[in-house]
PDB file of N, CA, C and O in Angstrom:
ATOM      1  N   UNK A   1     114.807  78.818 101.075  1.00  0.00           N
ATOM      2  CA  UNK A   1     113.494  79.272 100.670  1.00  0.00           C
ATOM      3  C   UNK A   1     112.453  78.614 101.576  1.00  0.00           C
ATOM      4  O   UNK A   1     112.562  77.437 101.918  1.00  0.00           O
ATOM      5  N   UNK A   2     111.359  79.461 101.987  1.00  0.00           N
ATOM      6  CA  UNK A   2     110.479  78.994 102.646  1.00  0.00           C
ATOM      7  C   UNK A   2     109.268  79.010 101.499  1.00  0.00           C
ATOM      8  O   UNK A   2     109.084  79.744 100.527  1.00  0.00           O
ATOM      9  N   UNK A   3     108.427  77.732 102.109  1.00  0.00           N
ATOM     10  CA  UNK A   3     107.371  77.192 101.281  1.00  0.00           C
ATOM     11  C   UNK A   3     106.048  77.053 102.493  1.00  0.00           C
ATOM     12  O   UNK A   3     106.129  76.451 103.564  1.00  0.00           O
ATOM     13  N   UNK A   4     104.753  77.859 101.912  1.00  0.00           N
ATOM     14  CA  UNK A   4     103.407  77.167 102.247  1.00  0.00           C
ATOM     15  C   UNK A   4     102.498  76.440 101.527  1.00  0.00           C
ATOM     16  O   UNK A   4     101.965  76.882 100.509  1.00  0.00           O
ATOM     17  N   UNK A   5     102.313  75.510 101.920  1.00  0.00           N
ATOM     18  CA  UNK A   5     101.316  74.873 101.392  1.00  0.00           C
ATOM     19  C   UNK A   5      99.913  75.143 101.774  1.00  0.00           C
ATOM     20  O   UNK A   5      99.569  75.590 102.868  1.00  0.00           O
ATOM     21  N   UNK A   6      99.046  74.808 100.689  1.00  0.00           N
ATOM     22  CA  UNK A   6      97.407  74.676 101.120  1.00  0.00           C
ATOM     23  C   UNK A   6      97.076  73.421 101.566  1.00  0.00           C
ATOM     24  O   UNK A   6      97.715  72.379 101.425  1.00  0.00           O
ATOM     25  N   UNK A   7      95.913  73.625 102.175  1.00  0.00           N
ATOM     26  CA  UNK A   7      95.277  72.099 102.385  1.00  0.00           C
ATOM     27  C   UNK A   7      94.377  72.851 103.137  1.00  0.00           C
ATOM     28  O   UNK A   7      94.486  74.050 103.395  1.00  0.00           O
ATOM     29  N   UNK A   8      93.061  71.742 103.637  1.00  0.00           N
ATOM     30  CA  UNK A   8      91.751  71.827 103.917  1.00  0.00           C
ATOM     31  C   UNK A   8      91.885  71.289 105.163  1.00  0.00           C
ATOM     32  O   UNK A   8      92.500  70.260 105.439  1.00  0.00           O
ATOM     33  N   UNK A   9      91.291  72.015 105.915  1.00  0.00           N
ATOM     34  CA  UNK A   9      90.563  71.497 107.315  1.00  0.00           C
ATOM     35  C   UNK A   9      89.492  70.444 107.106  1.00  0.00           C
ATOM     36  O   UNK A   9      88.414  70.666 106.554  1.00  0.00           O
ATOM     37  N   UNK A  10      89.955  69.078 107.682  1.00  0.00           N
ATOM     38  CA  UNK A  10      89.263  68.118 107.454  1.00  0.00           C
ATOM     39  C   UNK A  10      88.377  67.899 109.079  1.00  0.00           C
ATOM     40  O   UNK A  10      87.295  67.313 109.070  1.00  0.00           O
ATOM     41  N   UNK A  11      89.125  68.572 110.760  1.00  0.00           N
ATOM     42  CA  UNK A  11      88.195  68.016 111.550  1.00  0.00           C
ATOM     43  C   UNK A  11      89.318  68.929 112.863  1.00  0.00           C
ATOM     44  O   UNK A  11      90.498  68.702 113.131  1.00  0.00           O
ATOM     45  N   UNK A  12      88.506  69.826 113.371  1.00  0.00           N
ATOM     46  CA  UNK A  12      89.078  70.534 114.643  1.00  0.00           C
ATOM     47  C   UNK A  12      89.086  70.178 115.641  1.00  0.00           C
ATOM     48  O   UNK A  12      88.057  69.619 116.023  1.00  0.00           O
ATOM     49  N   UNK A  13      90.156  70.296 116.528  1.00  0.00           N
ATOM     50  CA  UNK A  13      90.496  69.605 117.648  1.00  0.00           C
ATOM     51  C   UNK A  13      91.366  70.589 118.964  1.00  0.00           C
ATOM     52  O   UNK A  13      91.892  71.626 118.560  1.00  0.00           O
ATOM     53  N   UNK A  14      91.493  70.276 120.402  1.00  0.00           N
ATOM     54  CA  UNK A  14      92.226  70.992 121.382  1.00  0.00           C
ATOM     55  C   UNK A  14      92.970  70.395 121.427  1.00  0.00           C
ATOM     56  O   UNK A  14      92.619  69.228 121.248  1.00  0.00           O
ATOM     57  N   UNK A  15      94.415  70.577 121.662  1.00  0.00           N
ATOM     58  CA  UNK A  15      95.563  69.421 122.514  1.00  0.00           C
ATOM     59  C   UNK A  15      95.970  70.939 123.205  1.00  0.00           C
ATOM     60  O   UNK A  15      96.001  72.132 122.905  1.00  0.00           O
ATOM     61  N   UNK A  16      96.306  69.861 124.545  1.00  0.00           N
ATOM     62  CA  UNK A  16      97.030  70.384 125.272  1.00  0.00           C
ATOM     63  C   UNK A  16      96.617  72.350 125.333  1.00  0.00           C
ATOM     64  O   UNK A  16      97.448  73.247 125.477  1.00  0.00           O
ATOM     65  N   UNK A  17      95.424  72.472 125.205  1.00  0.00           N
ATOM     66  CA  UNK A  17      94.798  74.118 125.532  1.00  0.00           C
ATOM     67  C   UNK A  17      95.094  74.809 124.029  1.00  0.00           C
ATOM     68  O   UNK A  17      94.667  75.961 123.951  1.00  0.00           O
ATOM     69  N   UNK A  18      95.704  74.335 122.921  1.00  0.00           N
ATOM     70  CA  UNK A  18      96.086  74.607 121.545  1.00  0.00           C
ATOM     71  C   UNK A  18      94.921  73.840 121.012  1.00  0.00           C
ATOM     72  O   UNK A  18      94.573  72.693 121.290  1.00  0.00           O
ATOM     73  N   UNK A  19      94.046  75.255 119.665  1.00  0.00           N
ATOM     74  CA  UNK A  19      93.417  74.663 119.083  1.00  0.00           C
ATOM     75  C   UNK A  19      94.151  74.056 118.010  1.00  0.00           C
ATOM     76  O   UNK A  19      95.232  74.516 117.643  1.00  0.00           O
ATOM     77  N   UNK A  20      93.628  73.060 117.494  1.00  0.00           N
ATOM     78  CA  UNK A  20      94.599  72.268 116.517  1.00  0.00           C
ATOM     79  C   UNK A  20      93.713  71.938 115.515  1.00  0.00           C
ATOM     80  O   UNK A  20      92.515  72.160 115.691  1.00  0.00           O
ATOM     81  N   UNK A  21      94.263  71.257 114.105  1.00  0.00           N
ATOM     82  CA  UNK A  21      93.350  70.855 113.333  1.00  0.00           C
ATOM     83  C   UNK A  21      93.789  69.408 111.777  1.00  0.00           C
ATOM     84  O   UNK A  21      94.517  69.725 110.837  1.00  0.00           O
ATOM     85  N   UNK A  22      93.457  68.658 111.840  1.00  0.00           N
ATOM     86  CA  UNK A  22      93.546  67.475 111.025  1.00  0.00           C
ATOM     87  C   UNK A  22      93.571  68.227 109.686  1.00  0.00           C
ATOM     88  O   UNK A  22      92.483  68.635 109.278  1.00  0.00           O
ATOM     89  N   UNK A  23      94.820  68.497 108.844  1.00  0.00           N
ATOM     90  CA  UNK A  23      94.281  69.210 107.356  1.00  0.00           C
ATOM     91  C   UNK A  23      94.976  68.304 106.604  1.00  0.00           C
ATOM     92  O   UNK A  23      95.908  67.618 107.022  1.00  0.00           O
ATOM     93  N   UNK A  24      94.407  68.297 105.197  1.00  0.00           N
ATOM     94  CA  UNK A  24      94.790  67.195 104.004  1.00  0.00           C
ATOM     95  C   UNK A  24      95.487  67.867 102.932  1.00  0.00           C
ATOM     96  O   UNK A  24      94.891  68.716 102.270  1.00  0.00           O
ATOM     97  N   UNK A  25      96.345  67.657 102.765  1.00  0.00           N
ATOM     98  CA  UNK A  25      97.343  68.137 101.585  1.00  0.00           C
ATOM     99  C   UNK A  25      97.467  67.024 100.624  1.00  0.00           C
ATOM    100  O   UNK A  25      98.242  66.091 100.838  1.00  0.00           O
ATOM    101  N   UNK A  26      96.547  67.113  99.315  1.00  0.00           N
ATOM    102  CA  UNK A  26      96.057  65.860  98.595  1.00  0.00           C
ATOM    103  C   UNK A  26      96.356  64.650  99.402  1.00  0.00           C
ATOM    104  O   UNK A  26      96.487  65.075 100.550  1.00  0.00           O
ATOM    105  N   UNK A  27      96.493  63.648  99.401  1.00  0.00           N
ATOM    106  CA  UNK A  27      96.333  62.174  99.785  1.00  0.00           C
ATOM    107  C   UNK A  27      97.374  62.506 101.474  1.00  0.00           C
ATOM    108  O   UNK A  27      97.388  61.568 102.271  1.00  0.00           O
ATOM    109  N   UNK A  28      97.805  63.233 101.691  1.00  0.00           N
ATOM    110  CA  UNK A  28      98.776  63.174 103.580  1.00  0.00           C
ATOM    111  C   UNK A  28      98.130  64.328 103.546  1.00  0.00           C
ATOM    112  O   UNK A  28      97.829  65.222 102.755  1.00  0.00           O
ATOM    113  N   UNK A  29      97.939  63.822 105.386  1.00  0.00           N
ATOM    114  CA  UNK A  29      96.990  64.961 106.451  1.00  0.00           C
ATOM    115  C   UNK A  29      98.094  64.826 107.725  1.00  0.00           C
ATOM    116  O   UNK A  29      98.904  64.036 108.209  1.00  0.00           O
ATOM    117  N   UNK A  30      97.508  66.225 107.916  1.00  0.00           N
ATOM    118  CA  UNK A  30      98.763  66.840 109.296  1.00  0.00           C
ATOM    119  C   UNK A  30      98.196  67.214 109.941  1.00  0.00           C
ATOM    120  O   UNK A  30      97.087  67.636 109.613  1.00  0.00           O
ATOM    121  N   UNK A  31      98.755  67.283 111.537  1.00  0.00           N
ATOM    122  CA  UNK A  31      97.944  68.179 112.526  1.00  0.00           C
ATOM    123  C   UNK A  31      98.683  69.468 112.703  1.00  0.00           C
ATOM    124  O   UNK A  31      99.849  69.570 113.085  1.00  0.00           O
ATOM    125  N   UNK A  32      97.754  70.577 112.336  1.00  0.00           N
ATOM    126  CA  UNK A  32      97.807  71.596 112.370  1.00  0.00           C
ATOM    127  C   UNK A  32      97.712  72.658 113.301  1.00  0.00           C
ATOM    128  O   UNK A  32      96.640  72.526 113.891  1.00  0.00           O
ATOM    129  N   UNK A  33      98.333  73.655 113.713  1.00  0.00           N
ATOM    130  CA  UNK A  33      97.900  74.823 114.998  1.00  0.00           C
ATOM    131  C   UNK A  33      97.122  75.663 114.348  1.00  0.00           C
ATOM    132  O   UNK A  33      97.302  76.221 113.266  1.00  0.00           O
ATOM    133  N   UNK A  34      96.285  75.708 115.056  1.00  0.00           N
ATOM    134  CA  UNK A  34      95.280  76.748 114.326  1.00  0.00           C
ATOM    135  C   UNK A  34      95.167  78.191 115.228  1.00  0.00           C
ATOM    136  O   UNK A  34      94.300  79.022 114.960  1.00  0.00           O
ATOM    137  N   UNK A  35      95.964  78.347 116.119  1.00  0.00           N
ATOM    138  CA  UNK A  35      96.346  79.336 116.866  1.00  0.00           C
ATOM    139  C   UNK A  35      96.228  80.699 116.297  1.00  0.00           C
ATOM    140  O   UNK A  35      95.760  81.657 116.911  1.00  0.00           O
ATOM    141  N   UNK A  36      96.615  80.721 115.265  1.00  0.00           N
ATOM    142  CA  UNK A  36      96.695  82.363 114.245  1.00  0.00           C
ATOM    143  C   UNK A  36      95.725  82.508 113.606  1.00  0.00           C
ATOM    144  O   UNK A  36      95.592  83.532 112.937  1.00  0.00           O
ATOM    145  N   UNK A  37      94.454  81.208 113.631  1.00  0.00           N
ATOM    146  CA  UNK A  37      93.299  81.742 112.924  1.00  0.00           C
ATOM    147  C   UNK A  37      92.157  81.168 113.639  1.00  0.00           C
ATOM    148  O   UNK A  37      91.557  80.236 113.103  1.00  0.00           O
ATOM    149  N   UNK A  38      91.818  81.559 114.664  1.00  0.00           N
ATOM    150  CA  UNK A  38      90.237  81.479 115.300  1.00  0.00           C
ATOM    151  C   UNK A  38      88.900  81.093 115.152  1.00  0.00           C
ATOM    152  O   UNK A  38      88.121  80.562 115.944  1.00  0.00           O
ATOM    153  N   UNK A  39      88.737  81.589 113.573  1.00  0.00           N
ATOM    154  CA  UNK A  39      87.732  81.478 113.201  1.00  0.00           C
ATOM    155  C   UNK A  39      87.722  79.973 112.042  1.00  0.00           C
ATOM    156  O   UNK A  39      86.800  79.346 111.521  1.00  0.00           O
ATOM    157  N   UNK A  40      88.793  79.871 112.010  1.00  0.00           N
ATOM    158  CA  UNK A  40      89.236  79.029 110.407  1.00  0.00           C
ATOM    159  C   UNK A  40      88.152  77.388 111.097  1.00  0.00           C
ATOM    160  O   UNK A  40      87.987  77.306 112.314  1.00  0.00           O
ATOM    161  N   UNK A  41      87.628  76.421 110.282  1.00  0.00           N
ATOM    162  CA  UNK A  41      86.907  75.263 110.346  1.00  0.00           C
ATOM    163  C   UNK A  41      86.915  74.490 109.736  1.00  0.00           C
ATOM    164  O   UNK A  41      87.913  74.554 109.019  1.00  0.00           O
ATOM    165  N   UNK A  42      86.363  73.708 109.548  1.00  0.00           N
ATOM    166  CA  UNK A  42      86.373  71.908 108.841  1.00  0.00           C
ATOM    167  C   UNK A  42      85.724  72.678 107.516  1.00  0.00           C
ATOM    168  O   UNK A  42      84.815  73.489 107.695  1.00  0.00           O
ATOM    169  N   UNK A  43      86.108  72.462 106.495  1.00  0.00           N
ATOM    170  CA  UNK A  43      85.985  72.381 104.942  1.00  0.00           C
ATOM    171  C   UNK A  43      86.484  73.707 104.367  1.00  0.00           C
ATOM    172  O   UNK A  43      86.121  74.132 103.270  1.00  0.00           O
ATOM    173  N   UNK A  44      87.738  74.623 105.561  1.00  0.00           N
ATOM    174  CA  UNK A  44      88.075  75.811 105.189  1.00  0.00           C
ATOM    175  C   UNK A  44      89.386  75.270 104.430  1.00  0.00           C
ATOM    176  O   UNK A  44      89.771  74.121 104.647  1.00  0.00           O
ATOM    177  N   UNK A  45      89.946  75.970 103.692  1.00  0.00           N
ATOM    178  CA  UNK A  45      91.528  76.016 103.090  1.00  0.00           C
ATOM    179  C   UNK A  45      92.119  76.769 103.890  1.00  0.00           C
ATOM    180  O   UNK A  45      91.583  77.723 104.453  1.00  0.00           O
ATOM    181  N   UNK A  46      93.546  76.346 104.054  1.00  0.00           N
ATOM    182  CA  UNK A  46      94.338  77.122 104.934  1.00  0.00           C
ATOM    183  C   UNK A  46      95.651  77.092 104.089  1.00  0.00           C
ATOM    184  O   UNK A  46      96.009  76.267 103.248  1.00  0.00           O
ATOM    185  N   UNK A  47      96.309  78.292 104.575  1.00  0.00           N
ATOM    186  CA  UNK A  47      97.431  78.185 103.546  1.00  0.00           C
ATOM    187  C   UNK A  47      98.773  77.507 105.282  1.00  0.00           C
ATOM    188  O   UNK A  47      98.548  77.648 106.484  1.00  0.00           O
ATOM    189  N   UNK A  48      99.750  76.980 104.738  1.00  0.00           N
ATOM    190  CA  UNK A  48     100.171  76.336 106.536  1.00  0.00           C
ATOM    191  C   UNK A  48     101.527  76.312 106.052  1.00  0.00           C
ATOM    192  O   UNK A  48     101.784  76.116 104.864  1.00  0.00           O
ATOM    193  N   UNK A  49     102.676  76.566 107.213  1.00  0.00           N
ATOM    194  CA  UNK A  49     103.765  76.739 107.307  1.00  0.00           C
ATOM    195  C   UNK A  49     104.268  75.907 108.322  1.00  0.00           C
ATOM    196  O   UNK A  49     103.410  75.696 109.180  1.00  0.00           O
ATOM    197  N   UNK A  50     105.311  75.375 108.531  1.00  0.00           N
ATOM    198  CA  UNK A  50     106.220  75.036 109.560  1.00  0.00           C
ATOM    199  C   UNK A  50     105.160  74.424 110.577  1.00  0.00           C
ATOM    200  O   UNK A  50     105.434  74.573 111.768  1.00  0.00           O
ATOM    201  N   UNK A  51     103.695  73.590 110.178  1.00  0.00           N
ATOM    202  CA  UNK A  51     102.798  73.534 111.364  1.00  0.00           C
ATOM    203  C   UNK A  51     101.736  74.303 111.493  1.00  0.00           C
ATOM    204  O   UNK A  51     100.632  73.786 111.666  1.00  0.00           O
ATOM    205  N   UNK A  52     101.907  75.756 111.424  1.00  0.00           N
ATOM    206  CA  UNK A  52     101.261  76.539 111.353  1.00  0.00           C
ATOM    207  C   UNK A  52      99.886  76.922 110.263  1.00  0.00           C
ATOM    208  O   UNK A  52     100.063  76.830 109.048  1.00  0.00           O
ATOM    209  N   UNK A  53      98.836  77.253 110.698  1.00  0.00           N
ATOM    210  CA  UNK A  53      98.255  77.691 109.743  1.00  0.00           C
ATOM    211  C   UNK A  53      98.396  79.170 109.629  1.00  0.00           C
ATOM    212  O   UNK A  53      98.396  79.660 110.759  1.00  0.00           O
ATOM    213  N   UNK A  54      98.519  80.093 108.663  1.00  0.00           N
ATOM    214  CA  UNK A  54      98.820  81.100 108.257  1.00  0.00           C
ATOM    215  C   UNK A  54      97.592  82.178 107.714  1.00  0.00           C
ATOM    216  O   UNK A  54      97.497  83.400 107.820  1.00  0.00           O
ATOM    217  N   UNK A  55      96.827  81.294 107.173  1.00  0.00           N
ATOM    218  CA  UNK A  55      96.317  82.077 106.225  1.00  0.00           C
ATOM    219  C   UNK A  55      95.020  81.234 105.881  1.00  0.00           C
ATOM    220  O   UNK A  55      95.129  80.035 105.628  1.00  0.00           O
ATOM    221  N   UNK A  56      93.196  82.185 105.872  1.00  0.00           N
ATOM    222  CA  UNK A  56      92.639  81.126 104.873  1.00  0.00           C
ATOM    223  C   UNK A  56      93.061  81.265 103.489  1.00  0.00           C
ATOM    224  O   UNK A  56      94.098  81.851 103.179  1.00  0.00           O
ATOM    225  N   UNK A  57      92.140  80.646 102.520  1.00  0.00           N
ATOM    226  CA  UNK A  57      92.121  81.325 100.874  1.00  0.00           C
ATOM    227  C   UNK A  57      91.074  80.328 100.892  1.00  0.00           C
ATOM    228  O   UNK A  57      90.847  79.269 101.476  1.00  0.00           O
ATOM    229  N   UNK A  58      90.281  81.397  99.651  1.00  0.00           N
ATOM    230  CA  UNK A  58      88.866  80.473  99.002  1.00  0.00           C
ATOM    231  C   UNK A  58      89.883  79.247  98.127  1.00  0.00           C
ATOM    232  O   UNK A  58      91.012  79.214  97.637  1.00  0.00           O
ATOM    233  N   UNK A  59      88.731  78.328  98.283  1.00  0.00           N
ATOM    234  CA  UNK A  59      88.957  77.370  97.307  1.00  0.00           C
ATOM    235  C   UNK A  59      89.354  77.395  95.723  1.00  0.00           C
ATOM    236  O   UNK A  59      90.086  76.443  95.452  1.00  0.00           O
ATOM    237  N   UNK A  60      89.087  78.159  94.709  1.00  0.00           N
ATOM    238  CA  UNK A  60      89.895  78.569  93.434  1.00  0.00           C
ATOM    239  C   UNK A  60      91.539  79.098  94.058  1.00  0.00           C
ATOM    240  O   UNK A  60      92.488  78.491  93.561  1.00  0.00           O
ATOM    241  N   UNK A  61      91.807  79.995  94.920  1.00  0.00           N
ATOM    242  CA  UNK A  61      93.316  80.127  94.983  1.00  0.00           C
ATOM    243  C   UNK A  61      93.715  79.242  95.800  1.00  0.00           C
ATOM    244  O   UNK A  61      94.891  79.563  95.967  1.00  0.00           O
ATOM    245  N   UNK A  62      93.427  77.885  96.738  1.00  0.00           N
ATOM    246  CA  UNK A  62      94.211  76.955  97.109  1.00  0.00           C
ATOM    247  C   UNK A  62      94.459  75.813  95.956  1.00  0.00           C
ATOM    248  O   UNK A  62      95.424  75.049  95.917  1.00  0.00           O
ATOM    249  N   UNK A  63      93.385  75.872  95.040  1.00  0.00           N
ATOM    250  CA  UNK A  63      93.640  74.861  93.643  1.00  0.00           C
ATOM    251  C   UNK A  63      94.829  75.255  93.444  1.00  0.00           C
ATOM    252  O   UNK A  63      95.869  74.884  93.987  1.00  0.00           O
ATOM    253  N   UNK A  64      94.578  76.356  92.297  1.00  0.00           N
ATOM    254  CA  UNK A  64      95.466  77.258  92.020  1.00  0.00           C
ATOM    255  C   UNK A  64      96.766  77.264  92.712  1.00  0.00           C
ATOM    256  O   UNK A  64      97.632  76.807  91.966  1.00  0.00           O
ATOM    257  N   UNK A  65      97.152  77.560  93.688  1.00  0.00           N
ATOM    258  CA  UNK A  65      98.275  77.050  94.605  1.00  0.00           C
ATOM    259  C   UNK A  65      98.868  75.589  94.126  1.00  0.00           C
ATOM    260  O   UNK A  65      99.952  75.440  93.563  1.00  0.00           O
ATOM    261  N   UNK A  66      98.015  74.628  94.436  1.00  0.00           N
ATOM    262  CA  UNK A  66      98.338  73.243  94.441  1.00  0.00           C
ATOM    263  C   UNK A  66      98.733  72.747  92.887  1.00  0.00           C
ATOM    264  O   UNK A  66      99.497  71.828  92.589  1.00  0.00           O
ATOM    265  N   UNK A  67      98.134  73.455  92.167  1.00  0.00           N
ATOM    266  CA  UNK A  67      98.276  72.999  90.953  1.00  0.00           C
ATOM    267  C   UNK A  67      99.861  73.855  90.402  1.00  0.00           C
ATOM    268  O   UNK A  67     100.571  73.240  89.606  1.00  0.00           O
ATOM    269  N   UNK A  68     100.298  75.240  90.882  1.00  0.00           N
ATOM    270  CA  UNK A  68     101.418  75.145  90.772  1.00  0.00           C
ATOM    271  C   UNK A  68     102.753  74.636  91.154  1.00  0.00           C
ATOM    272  O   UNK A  68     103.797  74.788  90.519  1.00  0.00           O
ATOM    273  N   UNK A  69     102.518  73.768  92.714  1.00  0.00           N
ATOM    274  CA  UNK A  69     103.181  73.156  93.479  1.00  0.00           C
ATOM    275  C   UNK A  69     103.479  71.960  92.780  1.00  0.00           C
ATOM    276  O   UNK A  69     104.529  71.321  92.846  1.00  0.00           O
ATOM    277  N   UNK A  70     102.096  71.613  91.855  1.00  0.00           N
ATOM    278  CA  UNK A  70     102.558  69.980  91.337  1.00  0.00           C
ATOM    279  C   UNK A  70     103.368  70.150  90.135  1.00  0.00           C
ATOM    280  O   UNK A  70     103.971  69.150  89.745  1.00  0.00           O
ATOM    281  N   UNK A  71     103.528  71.557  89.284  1.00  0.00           N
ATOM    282  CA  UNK A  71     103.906  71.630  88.169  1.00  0.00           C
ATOM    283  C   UNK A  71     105.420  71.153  88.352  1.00  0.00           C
ATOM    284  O   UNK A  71     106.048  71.513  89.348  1.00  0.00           O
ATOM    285  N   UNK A  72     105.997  70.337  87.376  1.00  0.00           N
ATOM    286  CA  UNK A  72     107.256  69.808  86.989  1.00  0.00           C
ATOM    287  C   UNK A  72     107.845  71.229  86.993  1.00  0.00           C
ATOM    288  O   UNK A  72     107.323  72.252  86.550  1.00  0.00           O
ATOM    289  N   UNK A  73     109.173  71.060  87.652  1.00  0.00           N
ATOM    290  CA  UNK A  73     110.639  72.435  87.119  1.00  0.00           C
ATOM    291  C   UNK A  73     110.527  72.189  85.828  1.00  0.00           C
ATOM    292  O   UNK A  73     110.429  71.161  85.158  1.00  0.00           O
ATOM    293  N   UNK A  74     110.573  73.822  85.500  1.00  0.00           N
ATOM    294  CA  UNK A  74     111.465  73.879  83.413  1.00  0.00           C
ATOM    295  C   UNK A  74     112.744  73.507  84.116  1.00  0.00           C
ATOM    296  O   UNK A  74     113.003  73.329  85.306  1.00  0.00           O
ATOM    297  N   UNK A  75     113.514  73.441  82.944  1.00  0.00           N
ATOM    298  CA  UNK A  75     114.836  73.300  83.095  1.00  0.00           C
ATOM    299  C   UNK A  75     115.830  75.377  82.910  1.00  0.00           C
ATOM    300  O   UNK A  75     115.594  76.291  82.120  1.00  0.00           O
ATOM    301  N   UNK A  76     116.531  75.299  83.695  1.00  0.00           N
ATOM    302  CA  UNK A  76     117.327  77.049  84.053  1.00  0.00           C
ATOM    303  C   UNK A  76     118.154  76.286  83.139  1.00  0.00           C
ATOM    304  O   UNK A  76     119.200  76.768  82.703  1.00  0.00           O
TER     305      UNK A  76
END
């Protein structure tokens, strides 16, 4: 199964001719490619994969996201 997470653009950056970007996934921050989204910036949500950012989303559906990510498994 593949999984994205949200997190926020905290501060945009170039490496190496790749725009890149510092994002915070509650308390750990990653550097991010921001390659697939151009327009995306510092206090945007991004939804991010494998590195990648994927996707924005307003702030209510990256909560929303996060808050189901933290939910405990029921038991199958």
């Amino acid at each position: 199964m593949c999984l994205a997470v949200p997190g926020r653009i905290e501060r945009v950056d170039e490496e190496e001719g790749l725009r890149t970007a510092r994002v915070a996934f509650g308390g750990v921050r990653k550097r991010v490619c921001l390659e697939t989204l151009p327009d995306a910036g510092p206090g945007d949500w991004v939804l991010v994969h494998a590195g990648f950012a994927l996707q924005r989303l307003d702030e209510d559906a990256a909560l929303e996201l996060r808050g189901w990510l933290a939910e405990p498994e029921s038991g199958a």
